[in-house]
Each structure stands twice: as structure tokens, then as C-alpha cells.
Biopython code that builds the backbone (N, CA, C, O; Angstrom):
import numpy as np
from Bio.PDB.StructureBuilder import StructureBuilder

atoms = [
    (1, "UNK", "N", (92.285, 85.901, 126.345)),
    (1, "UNK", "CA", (91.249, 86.209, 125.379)),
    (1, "UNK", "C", (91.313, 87.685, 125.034)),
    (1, "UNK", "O", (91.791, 88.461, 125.862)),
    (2, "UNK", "N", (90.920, 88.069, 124.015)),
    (2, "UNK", "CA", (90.732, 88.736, 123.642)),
    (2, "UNK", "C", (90.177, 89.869, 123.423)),
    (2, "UNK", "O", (89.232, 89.453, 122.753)),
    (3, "UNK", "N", (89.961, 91.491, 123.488)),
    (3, "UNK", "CA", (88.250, 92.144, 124.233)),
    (3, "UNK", "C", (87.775, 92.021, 122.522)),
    (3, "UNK", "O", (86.664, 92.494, 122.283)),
    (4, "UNK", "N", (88.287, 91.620, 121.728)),
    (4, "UNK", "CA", (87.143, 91.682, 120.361)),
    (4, "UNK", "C", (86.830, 90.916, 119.997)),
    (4, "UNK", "O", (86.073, 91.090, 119.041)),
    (5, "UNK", "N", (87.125, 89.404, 120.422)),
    (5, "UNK", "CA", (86.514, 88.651, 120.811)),
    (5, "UNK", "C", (85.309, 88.634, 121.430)),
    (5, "UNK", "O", (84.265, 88.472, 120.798)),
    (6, "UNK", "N", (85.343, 88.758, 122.393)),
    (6, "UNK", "CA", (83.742, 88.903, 123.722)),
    (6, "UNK", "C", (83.085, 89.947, 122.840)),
    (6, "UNK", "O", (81.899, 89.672, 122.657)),
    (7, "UNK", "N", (83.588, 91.360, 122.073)),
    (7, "UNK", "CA", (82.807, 91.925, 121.684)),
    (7, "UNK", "C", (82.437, 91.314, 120.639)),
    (7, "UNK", "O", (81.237, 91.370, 120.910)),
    (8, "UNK", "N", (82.466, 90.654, 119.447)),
    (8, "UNK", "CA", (81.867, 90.052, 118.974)),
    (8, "UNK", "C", (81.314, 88.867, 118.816)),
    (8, "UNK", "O", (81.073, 88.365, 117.718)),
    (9, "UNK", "N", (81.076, 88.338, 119.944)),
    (9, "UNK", "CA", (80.469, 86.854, 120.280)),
    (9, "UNK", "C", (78.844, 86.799, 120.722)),
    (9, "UNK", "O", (78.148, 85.789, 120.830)),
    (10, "UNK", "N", (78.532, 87.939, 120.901)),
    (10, "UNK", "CA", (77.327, 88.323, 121.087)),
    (10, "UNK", "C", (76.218, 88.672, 119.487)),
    (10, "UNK", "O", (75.133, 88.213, 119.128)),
    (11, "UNK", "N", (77.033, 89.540, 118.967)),
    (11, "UNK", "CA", (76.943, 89.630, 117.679)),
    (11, "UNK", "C", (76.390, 88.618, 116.496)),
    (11, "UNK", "O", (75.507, 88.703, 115.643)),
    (12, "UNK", "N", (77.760, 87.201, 117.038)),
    (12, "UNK", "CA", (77.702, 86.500, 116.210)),
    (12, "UNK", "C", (76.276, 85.758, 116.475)),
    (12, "UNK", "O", (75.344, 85.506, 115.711)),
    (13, "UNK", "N", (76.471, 85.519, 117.815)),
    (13, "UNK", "CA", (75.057, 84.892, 118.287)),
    (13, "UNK", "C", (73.672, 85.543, 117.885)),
    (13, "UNK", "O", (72.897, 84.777, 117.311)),
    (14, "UNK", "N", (73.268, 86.761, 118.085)),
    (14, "UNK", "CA", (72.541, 87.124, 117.389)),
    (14, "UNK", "C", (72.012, 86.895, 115.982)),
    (14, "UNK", "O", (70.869, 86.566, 115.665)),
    (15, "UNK", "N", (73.226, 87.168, 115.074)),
    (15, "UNK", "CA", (73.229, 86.639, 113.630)),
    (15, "UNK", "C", (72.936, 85.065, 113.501)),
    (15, "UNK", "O", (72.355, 84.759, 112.459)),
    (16, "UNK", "N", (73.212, 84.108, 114.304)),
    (16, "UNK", "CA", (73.013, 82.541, 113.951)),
    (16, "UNK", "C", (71.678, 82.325, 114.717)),
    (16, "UNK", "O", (71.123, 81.283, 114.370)),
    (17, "UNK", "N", (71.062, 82.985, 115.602)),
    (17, "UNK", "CA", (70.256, 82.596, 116.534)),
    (17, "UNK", "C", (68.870, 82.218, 115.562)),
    (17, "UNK", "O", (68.128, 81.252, 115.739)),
    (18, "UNK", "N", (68.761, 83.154, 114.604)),
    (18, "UNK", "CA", (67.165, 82.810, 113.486)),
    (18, "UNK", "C", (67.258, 81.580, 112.621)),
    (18, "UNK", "O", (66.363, 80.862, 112.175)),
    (19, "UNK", "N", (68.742, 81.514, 112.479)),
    (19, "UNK", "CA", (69.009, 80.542, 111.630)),
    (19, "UNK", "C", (68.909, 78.610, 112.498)),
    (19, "UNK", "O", (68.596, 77.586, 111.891)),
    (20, "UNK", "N", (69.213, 78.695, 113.687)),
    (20, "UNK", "CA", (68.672, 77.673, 114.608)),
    (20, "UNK", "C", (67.684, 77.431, 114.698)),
    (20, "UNK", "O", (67.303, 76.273, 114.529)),
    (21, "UNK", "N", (66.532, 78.823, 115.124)),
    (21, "UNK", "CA", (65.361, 78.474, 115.009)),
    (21, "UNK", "C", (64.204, 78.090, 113.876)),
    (21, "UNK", "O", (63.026, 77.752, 113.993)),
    (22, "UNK", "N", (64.995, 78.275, 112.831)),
    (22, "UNK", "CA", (64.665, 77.931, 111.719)),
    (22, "UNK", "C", (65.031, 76.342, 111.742)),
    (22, "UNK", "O", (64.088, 75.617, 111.425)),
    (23, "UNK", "N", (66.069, 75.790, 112.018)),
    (23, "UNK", "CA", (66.494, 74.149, 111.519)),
    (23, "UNK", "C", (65.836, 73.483, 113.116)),
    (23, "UNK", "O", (65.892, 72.256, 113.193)),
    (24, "UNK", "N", (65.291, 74.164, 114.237)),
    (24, "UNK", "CA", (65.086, 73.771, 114.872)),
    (24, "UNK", "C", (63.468, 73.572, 115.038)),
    (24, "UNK", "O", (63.023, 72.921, 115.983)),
    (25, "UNK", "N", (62.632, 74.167, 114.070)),
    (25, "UNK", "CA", (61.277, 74.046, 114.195)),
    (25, "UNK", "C", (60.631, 72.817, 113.312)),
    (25, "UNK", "O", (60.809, 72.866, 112.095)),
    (26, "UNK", "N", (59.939, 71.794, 113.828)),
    (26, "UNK", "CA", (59.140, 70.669, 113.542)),
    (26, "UNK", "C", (58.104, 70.597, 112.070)),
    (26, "UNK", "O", (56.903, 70.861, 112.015)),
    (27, "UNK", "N", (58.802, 70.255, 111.206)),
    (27, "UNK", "CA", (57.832, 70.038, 109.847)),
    (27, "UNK", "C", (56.437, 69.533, 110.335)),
    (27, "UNK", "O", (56.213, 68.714, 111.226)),
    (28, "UNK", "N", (55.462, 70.277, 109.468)),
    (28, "UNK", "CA", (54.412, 70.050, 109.530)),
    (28, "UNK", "C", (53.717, 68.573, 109.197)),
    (28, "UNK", "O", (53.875, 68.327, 108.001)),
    (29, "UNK", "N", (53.125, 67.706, 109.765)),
    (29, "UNK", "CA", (53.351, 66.319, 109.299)),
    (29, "UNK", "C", (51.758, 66.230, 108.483)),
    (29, "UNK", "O", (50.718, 66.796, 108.820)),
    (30, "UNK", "N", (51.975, 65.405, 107.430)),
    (30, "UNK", "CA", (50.118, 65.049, 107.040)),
    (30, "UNK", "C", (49.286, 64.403, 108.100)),
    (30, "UNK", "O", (49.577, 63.680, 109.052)),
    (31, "UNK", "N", (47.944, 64.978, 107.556)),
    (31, "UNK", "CA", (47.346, 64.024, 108.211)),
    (31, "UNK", "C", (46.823, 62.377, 107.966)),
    (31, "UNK", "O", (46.966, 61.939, 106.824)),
    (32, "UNK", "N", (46.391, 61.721, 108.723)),
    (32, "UNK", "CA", (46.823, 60.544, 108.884)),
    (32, "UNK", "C", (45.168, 60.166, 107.616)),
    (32, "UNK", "O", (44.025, 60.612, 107.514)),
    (33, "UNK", "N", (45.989, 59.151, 106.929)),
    (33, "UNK", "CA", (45.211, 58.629, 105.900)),
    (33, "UNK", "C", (43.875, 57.583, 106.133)),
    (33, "UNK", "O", (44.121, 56.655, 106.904)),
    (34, "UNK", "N", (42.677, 57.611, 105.640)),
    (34, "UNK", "CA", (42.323, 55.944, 106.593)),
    (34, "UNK", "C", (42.098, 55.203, 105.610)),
    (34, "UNK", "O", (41.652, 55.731, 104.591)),
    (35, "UNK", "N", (42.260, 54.255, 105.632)),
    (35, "UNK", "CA", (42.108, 52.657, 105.256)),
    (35, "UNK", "C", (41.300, 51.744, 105.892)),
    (35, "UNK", "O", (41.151, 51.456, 107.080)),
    (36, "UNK", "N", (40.539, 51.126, 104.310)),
    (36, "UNK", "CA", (39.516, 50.095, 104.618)),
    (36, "UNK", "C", (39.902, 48.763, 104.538)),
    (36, "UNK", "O", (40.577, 48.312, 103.613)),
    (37, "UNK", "N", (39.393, 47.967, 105.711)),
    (37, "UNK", "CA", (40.498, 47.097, 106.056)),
    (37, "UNK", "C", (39.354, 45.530, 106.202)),
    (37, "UNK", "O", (38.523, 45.397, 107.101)),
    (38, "UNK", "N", (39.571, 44.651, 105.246)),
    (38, "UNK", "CA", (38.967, 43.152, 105.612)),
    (38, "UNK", "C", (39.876, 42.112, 105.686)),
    (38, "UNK", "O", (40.924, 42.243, 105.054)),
    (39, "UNK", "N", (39.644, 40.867, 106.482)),
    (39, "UNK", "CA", (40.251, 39.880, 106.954)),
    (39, "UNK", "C", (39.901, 38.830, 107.428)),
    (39, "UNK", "O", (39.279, 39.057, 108.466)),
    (40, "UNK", "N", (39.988, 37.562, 107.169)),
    (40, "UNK", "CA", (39.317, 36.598, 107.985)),
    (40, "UNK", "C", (40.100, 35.936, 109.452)),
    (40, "UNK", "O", (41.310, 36.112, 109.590)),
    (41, "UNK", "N", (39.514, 35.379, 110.224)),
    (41, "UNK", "CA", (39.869, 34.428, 111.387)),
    (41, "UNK", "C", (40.709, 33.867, 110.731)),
    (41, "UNK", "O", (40.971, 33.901, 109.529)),
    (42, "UNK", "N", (41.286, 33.149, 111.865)),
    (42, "UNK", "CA", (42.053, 31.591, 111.565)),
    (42, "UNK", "C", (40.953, 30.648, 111.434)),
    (42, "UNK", "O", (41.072, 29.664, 110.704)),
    (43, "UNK", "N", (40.072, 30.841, 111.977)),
    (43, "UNK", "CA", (38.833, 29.483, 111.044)),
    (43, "UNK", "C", (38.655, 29.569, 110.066)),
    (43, "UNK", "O", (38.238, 28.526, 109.563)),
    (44, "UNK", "N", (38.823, 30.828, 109.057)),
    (44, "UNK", "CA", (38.397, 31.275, 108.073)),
    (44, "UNK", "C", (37.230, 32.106, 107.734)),
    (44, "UNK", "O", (36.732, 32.356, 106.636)),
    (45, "UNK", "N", (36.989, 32.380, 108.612)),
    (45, "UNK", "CA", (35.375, 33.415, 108.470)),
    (45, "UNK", "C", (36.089, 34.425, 108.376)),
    (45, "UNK", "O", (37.270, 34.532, 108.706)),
    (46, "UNK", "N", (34.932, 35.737, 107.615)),
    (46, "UNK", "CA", (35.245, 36.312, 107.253)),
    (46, "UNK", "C", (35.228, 37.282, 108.585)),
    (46, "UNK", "O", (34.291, 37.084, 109.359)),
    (47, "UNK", "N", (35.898, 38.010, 108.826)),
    (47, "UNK", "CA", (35.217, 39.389, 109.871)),
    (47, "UNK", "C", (35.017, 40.805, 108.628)),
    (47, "UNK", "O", (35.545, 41.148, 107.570)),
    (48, "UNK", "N", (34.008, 41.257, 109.475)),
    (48, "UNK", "CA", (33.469, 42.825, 109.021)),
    (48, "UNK", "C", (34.221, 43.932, 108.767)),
    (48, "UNK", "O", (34.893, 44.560, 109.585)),
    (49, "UNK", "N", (34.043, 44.218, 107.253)),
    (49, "UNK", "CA", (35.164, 45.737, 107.416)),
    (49, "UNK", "C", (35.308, 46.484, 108.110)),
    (49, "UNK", "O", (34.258, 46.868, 108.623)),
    (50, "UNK", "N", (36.340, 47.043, 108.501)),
    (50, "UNK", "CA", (36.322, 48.363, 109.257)),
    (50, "UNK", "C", (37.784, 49.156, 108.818)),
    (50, "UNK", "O", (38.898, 48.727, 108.516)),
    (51, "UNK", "N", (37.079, 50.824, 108.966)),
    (51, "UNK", "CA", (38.476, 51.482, 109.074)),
    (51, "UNK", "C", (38.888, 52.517, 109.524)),
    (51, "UNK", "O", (38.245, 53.473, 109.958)),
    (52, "UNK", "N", (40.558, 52.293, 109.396)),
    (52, "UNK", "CA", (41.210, 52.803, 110.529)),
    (52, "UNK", "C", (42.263, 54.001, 109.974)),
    (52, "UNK", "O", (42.590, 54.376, 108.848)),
    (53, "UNK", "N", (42.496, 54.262, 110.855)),
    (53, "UNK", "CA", (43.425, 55.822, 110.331)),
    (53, "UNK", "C", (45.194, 55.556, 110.591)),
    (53, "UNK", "O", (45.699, 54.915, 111.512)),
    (54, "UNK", "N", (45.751, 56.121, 109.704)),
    (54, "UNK", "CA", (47.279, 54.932, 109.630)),
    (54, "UNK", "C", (48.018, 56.378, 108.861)),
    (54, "UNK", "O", (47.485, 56.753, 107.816)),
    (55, "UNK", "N", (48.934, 56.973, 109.258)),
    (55, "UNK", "CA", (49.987, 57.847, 109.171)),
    (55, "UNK", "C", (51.359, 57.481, 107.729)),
    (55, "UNK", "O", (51.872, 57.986, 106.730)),
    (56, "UNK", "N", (51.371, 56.310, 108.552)),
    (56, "UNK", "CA", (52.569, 56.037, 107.785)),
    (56, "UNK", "C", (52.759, 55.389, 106.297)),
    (56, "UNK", "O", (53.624, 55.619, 105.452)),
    (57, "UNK", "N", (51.369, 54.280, 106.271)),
    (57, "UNK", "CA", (50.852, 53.446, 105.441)),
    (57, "UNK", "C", (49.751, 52.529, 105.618)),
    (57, "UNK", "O", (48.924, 52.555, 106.530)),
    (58, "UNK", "N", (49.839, 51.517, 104.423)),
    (58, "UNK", "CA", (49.522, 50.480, 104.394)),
    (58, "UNK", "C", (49.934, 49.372, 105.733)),
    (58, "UNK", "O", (49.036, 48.702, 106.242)),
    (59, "UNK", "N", (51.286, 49.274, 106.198)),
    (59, "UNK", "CA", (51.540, 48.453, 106.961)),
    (59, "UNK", "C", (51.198, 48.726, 108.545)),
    (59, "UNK", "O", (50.824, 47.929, 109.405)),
    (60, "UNK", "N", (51.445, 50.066, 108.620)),
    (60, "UNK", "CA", (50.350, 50.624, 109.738)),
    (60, "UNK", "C", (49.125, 50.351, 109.935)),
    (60, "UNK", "O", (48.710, 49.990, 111.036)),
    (61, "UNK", "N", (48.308, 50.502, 108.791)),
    (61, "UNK", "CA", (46.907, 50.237, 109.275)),
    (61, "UNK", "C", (46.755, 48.844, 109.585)),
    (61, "UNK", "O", (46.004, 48.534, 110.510)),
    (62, "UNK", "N", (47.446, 47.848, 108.852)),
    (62, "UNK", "CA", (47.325, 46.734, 109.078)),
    (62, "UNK", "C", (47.488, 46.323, 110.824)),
    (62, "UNK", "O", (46.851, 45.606, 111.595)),
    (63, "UNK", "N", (48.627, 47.150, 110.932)),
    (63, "UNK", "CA", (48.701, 46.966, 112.628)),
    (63, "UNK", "C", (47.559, 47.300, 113.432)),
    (63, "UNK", "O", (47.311, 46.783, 114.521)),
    (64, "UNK", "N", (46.732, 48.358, 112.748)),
    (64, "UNK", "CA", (45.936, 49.086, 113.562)),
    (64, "UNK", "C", (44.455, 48.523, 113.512)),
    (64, "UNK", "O", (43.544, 48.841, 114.276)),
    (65, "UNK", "N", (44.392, 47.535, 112.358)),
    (65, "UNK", "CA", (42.974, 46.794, 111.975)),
    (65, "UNK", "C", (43.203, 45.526, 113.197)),
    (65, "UNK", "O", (42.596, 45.596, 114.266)),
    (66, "UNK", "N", (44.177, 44.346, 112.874)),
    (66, "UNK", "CA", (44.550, 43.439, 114.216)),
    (66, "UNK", "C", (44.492, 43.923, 115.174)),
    (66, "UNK", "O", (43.945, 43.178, 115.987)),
    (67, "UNK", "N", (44.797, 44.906, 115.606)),
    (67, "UNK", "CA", (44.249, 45.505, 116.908)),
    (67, "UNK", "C", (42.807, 45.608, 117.317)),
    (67, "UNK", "O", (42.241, 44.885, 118.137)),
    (68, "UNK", "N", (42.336, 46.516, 116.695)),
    (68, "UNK", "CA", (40.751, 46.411, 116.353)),
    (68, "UNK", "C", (39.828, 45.285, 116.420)),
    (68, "UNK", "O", (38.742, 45.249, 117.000)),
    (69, "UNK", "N", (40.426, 44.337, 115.722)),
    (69, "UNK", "CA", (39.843, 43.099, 115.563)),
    (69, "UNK", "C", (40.244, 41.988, 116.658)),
    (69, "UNK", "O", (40.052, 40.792, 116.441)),
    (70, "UNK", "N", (40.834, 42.486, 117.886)),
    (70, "UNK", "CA", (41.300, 41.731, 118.901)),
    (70, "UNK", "C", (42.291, 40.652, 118.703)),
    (70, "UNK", "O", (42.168, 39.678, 119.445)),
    (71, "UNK", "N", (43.301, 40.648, 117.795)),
    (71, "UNK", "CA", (44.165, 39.801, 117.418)),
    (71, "UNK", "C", (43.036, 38.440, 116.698)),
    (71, "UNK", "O", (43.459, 37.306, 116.476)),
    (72, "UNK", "N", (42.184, 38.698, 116.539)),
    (72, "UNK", "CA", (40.971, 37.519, 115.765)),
    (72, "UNK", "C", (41.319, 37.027, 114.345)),
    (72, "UNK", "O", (40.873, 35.973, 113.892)),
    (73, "UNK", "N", (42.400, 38.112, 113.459)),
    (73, "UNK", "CA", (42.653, 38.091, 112.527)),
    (73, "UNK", "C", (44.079, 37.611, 111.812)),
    (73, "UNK", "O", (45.214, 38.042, 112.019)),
    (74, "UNK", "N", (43.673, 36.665, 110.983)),
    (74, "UNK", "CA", (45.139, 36.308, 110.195)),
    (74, "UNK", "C", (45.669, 37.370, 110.077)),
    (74, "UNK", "O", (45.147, 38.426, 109.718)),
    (75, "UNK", "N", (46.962, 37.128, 110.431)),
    (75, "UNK", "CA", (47.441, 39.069, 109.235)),
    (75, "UNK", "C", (47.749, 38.961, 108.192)),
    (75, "UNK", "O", (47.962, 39.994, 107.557)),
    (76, "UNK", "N", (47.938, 37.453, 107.441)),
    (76, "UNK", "CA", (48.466, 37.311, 106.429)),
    (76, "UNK", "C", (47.054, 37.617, 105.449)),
    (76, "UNK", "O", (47.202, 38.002, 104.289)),
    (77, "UNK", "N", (45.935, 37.444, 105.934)),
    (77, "UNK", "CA", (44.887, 37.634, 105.341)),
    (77, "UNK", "C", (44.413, 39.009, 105.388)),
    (77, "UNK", "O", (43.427, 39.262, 104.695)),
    (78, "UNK", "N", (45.040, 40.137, 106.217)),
    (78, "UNK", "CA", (44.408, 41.265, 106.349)),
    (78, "UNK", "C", (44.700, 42.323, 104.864)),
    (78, "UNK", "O", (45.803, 42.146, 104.348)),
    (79, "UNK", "N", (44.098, 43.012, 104.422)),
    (79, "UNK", "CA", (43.826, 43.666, 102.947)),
    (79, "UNK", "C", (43.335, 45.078, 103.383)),
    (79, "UNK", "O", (42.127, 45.224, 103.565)),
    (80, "UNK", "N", (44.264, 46.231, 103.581)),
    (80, "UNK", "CA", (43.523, 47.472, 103.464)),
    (80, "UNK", "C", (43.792, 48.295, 102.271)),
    (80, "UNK", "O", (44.817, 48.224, 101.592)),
    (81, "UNK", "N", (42.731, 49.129, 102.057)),
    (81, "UNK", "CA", (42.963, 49.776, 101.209)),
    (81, "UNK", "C", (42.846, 51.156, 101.108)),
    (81, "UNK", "O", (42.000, 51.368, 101.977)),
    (82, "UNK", "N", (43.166, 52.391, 100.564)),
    (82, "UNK", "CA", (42.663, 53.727, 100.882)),
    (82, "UNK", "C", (41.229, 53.890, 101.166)),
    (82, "UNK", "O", (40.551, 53.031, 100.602)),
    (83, "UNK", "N", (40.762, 54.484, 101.663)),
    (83, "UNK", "CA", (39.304, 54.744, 101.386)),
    (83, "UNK", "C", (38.654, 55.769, 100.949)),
    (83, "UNK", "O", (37.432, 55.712, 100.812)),
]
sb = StructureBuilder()
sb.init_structure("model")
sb.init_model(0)
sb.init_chain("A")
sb.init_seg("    ")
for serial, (resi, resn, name, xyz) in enumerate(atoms, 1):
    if name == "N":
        sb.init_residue(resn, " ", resi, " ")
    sb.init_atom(name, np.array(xyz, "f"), 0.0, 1.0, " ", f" {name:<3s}", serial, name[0])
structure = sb.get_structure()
């Protein structure tokens, strides 16, 4: 190896080191949207709106209303909407 090598390997590092921490820091994410969410049983009754807060979407909250609702709910019947 080389000595101008080693002498400039430190250098270089310096110079790339802001540029890492730049591609290495975490985008700021939104915050999470909520959605108003109705649905009936499998008997068909209706259950009570409620709502829930969902990041990603629509198909999120849907996950997050069946939950809520103790799996009580069709999902094919579940309907959220912004609120």
C-alpha cells in the first residue's frame, strides 16, 4: 500500500461521512388519518360507528375497525370513510 493512500482515506471519509448521514436519516412519516367506519354482523344487524386511526389507508382501517368490533363484523360489509 501506499503512504498516499492511508493519507487520503481519512479525508475521503470525512468528505462522504455527511453525505451518509444524510441518505441515512428516516423521512418524516404523516400522521395517521382516522376513518369512520360502519358494518353489520353476519346476522345482519347493524353495529355502531366507530373510528379508528389508519396510516396507510382505507384498507388499514378496515383491519383496525374488525378488530375493534371483535371480529363481529362482515368485512365484506365494513365501509370507512375519512372523517
Amino acid at each position: 500500500m501506499s503512504v498516499r493512500f492511508l493519507v487520503g482515506l481519512p479525508a475521503a471519509l470525512l468528505a462522504v461521512g455527511p453525505v451518509l448521514g444524510v441518505i441515512g436519516t428516516p423521512v418524516a412519516q404523516a400522521a395517521p388519518a382516522q376513518y369512520s367506519c360502519t358494518a353489520q354482523t353476519w346476522g345482519g344487524d347493524t353495529l355502531p360507528t366507530i373510528t379508528v386511526q389508519a396510516k396507510t389507508g382505507t384498507h388499514q382501517a378496515k383491519g383496525e375497525a374488525q378488530t375493534q368490533w371483535g371480529g363481529t363484523a362482515k368485512y365484506a360489509t365494513i365501509v370507512c370513510t375519512p372523517a
